[in-house]
Every structure is written in structure tokens, then in C-alpha cells.
C-alpha positions as CSV (number, residue, x, y, z in Angstrom):
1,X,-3.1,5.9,-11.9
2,X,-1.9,7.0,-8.7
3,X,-1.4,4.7,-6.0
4,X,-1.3,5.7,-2.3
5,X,0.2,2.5,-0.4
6,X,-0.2,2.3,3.5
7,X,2.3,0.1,6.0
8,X,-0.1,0.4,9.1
9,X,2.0,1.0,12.7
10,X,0.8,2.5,16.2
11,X,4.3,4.5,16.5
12,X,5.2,4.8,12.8
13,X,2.9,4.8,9.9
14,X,4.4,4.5,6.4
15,X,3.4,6.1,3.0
16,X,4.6,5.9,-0.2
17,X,3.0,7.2,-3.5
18,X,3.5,5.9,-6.9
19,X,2.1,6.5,-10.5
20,X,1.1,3.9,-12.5
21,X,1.1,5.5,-16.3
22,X,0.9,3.0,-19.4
23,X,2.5,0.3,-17.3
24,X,5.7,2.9,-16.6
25,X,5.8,3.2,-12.5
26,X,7.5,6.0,-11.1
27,X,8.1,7.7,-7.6
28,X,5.9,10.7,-6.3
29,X,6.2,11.3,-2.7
30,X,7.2,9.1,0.3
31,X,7.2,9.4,4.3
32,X,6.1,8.6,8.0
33,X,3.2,9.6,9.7
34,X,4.2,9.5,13.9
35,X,1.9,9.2,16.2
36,X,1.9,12.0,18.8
37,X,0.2,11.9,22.4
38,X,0.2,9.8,25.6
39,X,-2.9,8.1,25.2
40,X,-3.6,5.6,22.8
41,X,-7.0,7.9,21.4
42,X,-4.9,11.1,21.2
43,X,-2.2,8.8,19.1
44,X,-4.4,7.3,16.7
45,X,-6.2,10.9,16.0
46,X,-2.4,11.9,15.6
47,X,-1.9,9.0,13.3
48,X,-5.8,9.9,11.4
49,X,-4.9,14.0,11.1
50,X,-1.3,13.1,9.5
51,X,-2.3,10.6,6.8
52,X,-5.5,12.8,5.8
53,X,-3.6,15.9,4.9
54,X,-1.2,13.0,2.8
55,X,-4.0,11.9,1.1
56,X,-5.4,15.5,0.2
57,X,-1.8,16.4,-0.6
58,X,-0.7,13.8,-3.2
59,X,-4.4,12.8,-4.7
60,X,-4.2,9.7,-5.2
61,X,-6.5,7.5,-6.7
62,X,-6.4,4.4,-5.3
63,X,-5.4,3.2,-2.1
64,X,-3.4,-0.2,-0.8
65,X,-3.3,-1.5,2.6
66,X,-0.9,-4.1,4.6
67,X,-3.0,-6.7,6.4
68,X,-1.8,-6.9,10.2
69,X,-0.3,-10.3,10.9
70,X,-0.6,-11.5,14.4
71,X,2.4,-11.8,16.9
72,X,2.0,-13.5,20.3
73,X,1.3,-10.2,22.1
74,X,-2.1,-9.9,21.5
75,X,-2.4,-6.4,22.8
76,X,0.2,-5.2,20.5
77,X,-1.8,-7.2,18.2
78,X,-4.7,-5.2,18.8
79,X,-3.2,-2.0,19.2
80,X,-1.5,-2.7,15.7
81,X,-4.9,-3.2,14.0
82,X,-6.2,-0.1,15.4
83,X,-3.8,1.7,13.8
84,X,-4.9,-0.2,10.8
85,X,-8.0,0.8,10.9
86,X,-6.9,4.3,10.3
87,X,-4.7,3.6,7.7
88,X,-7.9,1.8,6.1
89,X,-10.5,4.9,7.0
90,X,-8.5,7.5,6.2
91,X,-8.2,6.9,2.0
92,X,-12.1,5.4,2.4
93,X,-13.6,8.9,3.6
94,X,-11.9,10.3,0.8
95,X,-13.8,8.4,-1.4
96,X,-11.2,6.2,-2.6
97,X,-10.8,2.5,-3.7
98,X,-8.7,0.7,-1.2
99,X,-7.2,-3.2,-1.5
100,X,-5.5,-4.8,1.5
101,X,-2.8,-7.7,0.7
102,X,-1.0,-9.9,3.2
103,X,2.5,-9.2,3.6
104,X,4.0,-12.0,1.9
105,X,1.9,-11.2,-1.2
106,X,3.6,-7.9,-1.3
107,X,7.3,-9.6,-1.2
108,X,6.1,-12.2,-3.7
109,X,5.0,-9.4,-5.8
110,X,8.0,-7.2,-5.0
111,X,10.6,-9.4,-4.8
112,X,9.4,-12.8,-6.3
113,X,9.7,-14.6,-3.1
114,X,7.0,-14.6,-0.5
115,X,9.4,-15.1,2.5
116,X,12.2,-12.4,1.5
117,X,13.6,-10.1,4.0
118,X,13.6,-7.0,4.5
119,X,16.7,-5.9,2.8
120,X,16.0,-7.8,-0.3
121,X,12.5,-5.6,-0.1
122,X,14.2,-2.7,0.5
123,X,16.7,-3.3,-2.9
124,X,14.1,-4.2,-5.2
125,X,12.0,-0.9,-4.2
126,X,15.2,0.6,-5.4
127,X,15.8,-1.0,-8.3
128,X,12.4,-0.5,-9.2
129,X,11.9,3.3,-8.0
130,X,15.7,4.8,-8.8
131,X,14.8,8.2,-8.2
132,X,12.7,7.8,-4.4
133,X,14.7,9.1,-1.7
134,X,13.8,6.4,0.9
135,X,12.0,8.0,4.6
136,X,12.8,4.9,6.0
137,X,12.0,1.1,6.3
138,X,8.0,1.8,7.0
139,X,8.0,4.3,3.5
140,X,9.9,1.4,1.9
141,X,7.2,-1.0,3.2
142,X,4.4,1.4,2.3
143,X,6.0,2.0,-1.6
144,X,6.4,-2.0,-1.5
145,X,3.0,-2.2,-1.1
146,X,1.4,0.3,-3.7
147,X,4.1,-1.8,-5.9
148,X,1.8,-4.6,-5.6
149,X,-0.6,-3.3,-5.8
150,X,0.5,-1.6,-9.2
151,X,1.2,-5.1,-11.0
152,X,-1.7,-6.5,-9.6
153,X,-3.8,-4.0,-11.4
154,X,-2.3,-4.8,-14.6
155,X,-2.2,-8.3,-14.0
156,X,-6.2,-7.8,-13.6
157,X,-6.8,-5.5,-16.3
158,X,-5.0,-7.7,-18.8
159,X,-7.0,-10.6,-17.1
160,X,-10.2,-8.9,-17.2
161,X,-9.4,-8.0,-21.1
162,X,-8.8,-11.6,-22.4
163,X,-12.1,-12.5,-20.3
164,X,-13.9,-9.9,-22.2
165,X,-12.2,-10.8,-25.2
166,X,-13.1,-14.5,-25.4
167,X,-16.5,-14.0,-23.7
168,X,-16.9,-12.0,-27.4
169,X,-15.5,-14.9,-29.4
170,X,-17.6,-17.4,-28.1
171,X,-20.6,-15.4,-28.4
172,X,-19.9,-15.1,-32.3
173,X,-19.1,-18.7,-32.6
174,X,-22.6,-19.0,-31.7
């Protein structure tokens, strides 16, 4: 499976893309969508232009999202999840599947600790993707994210797969 993952920004939106291919992960693509214009409509069409023609580009087949966390500017704040809405339109119209995790899942995912910094992201997106050629910290973000969402696919199909599997046994026990 190929995984387009999505850190949402007004100025800078990251993207990495990954395959997922009998639990081996590797590196496609990664990169920064920038927002060009003055106004804040001209920026986000910017921002909604760019990450279409990624999304056509690299075909991906699933999509993950960061959720926005709020700061105490609450224009920034809203500004921010404008942007996100993009980054959550964008692999929608293209008729994809698309999760959204909080940004402390991805680090507990990525890293193993919910609260880990940036750096400590930043090396275990290494470690884990040797060959990726980094675009900077909102591709790193971005490949952290379709990292998560990567194991948590497996974690659910392996989950799904024992459901199924004892749902079966306890029907024959019958």
C-alpha cells in the first residue's frame, strides 16, 4: 500500500510518501508544498494546486492527516486549520481513504514516546527510512505521520484477523 502522509501548515505544507509492502516500509517521494500569494484565499488555492498535482504524481492509496492542536493565538489557530482543511480535501476528491491522528499519537507510534521531540522524530524517520533524503522538518513530520499510520494498519489488520478468526471458532464450538 502506498501511503501519502500530510503535516498541515498555512506557510509550509509537508508531504511524505511511503510503501507499505508485506510489512517492509520504504521511502518513495518526500517535499513542501509553499503557499504562494498575499491573501489568505490566493495562499490556500496555492497550498490546494501544489498538493493535488503530489497526489496525482505519486498515487497513493491511502492518505494520513495531522490533527491541528490549538496554541493561544486563535487566529493562527484558525488559519492553521484552514490549511488543514486542504491537506484533508485534497487526497478526499481524489477518492482516497484518509485518517487523521493527533500529534502525540504519531510520536508514540514513531518514536515510542508520546511527548518526544522533534529531533528524536526526526532520527527515528531515519533510522526507519535510510534511503529518504529529508526536504525538511514539515517532510519529516509528514513521513512521520504516514509511518503511523503504516503500523497502525497492520496493527488493525492483524487485529481485524484474530477477530475474524475467533468469531469462526466460536461459531464451530456451537
Amino acid at each position: 500500500m502506498r501511503i501519502i502522509g500530510i503535516d498541515p501548515g498555512l506557510r509550509r505544507t509537508g508531504w511524505g510518501v511511503i510503501e507499505n509492502v508485506s510489512g517492509r516500509i520504504s521511502h518513495v517521494a518526500n517535499g513542501v508544498c509553499e503557499s504562494r500569494g498575499e491573501d489568505l484565499a490566493t495562499r490556500l488555492l496555492s497550498l490546494f494546486d501544489q498538493l493535488t498535482d503530489v497526489v496525482a504524481r505519486m498515487a497513493p492509496e491511502a492518505a494520513s492527516v495531522e490533527h491541528t492542536f490549538v496554541n493561544k493565538d486563535a487566529a493562527g489557530t484558525l488559519k492553521l486549520g484552514q490549511a488543514r482543511a486542504v491537506a484533508l480535501l485534497v487526497p478526499a476528491r481524489a477518492g482516497l481513504p484518509v485518517a487523521e491522528y493527533a500529534p502525540n499519537a504519531v510520536k508514540k507510534a514513531v518514536v515510542g514516546v508520546g511527548h518526544a521531540a522533534k529531533p528524536q522524530v526526526e532520527h527515528m524517520v531515519r533510522l526507519q527510512l535510510p534511503t529518504a533524503t529529508l526536504a525538511g522538518p514539515d517532510a519529516t513530520d509528514a513521513l512521520a505521520i504516514a509511518l503511523c499510520h503504516a503500523f497502525h494498519s497492520r496493527a488493525g489488520g492483524r487485529l481485524e484477523a484474530a477477530l475474524a478468526a475467533a468469531s469462526a471458532t466460536g461459531r464451530a464450538a456451537r
